[in-house]
N, CA and C of each residue as an Amber inpcrd file, in Angstrom:
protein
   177
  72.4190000 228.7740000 -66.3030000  71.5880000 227.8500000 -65.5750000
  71.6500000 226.4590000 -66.1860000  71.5460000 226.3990000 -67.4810000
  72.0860000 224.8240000 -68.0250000  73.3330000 224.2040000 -67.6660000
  73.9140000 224.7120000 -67.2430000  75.6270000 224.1660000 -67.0490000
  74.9870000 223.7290000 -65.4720000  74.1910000 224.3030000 -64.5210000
  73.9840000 223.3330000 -63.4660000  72.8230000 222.4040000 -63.5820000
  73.9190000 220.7570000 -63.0420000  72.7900000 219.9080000 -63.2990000
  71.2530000 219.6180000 -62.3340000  70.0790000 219.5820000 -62.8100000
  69.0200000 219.1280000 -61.5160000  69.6170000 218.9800000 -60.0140000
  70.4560000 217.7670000 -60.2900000  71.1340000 216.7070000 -59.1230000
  71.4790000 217.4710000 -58.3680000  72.3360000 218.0520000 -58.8440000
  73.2350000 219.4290000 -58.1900000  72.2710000 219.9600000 -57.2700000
  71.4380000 220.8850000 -57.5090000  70.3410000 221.8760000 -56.8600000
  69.6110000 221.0680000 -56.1390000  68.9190000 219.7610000 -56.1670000
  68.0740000 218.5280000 -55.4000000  68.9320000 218.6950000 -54.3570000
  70.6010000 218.7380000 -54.2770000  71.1500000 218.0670000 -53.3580000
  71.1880000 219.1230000 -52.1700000  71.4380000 220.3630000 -52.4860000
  71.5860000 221.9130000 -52.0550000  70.5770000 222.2580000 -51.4580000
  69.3060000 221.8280000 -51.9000000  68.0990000 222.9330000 -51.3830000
  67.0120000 222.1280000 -51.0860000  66.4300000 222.3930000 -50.4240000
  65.0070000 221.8150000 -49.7600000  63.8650000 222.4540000 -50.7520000
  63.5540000 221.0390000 -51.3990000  62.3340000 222.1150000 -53.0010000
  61.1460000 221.0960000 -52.9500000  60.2120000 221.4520000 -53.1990000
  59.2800000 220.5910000 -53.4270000  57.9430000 220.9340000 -52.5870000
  57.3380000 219.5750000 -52.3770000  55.8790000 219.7140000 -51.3190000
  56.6390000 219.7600000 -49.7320000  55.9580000 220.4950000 -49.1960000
  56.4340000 219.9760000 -47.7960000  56.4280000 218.5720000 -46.9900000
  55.7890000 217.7630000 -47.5440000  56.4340000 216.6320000 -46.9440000
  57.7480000 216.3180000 -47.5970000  57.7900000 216.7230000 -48.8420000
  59.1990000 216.1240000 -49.0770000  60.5010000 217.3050000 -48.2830000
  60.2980000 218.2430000 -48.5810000  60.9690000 218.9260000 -47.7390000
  61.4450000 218.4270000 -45.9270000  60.1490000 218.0720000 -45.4990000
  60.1480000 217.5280000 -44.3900000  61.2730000 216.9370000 -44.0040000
  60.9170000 215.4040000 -44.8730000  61.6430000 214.6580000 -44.8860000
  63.1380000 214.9210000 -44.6880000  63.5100000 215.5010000 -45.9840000
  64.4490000 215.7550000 -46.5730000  65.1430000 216.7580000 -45.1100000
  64.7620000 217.3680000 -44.7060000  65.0360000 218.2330000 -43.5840000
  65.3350000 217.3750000 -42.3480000  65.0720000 216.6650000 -41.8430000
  64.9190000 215.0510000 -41.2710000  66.2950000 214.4110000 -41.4420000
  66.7440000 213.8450000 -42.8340000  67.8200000 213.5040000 -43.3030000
  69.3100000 214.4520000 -42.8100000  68.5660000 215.5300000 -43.1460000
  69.7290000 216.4560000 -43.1220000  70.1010000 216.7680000 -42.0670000
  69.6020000 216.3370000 -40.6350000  69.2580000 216.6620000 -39.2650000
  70.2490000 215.4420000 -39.1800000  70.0440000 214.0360000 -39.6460000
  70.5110000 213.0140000 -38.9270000  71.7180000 212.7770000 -39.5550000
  72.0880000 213.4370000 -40.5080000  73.3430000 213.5160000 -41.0820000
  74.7140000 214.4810000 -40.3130000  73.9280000 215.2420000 -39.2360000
  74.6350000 216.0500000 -38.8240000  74.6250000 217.2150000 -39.4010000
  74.0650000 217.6120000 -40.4120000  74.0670000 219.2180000 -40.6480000
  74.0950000 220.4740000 -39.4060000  74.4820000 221.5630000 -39.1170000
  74.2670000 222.0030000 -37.8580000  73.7900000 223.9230000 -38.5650000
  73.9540000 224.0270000 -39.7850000  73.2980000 225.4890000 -39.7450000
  72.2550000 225.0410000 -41.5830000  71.6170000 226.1890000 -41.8470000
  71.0560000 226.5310000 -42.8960000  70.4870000 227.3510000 -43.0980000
  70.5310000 228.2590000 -44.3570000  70.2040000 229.5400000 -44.6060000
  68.7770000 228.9570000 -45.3130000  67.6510000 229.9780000 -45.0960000
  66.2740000 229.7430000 -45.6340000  65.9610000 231.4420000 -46.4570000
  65.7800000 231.1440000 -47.6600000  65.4470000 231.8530000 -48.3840000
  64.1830000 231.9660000 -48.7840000  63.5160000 233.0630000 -48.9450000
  61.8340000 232.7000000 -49.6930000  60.8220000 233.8160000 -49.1500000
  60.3000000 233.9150000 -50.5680000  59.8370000 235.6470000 -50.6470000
  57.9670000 234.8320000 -49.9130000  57.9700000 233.7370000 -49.3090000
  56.6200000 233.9000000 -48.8640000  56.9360000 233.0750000 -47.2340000
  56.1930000 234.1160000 -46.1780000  55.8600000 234.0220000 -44.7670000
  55.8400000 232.6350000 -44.6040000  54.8230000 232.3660000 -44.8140000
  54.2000000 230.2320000 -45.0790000  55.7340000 229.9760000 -45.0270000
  55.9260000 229.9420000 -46.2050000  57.5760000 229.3570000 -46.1700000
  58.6820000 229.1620000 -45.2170000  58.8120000 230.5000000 -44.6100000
  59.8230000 231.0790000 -43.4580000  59.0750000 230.5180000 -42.3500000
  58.1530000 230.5120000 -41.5250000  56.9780000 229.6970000 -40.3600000
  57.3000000 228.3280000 -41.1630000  57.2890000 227.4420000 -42.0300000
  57.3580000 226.1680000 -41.9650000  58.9230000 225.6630000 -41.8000000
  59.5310000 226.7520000 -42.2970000  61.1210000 226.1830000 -42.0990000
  61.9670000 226.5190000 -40.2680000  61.1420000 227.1740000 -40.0730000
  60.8690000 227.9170000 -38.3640000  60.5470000 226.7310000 -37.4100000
  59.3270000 225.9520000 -37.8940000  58.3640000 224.8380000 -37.5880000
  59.3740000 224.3030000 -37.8010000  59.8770000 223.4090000 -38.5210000
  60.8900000 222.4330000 -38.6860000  62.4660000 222.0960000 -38.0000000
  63.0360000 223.4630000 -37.3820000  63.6980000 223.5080000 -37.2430000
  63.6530000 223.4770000 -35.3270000  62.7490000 223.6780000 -35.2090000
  61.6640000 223.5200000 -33.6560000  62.0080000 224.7630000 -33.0060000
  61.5980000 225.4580000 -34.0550000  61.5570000 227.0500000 -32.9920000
  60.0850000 227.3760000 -33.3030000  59.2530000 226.4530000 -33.6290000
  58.1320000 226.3890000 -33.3000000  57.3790000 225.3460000 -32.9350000
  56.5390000 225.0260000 -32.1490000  55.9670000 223.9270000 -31.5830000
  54.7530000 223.1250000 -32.9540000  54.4050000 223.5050000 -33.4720000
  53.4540000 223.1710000 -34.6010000  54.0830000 222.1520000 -35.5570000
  55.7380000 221.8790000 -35.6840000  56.4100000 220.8700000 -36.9540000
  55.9240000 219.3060000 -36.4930000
């Protein structure tokens, strides 16, 4: 895990508060991204990345 830097993982994964996630999800939308895998052992999590992605009306 030391051999990977912060930067590295910031750049890869959506981490933080959900607004930054938000955001960051936002970016990644207008950049053209077109898939992403969502990982995460809590519900909340999976429903906000659901929400975001507009397969739910609530983002």
């Amino acid at each position: 895990m030391a051999a990977v830097p912060d930067e590295f993982i910031d750049e890869a994964a959506l981490l933080g508060p959900k607004e930054r996630i938000r955001k960051r999800y936002r970016d990644w939308v207008d950049a053209g991204f077109t898939g992403l895998t969502v990982g995460a052992n809590q519900d909340e999590a999976v429903r906000f990345m659901a929400e975001l992605a507009g397969l739910n009306q609530r983002a």
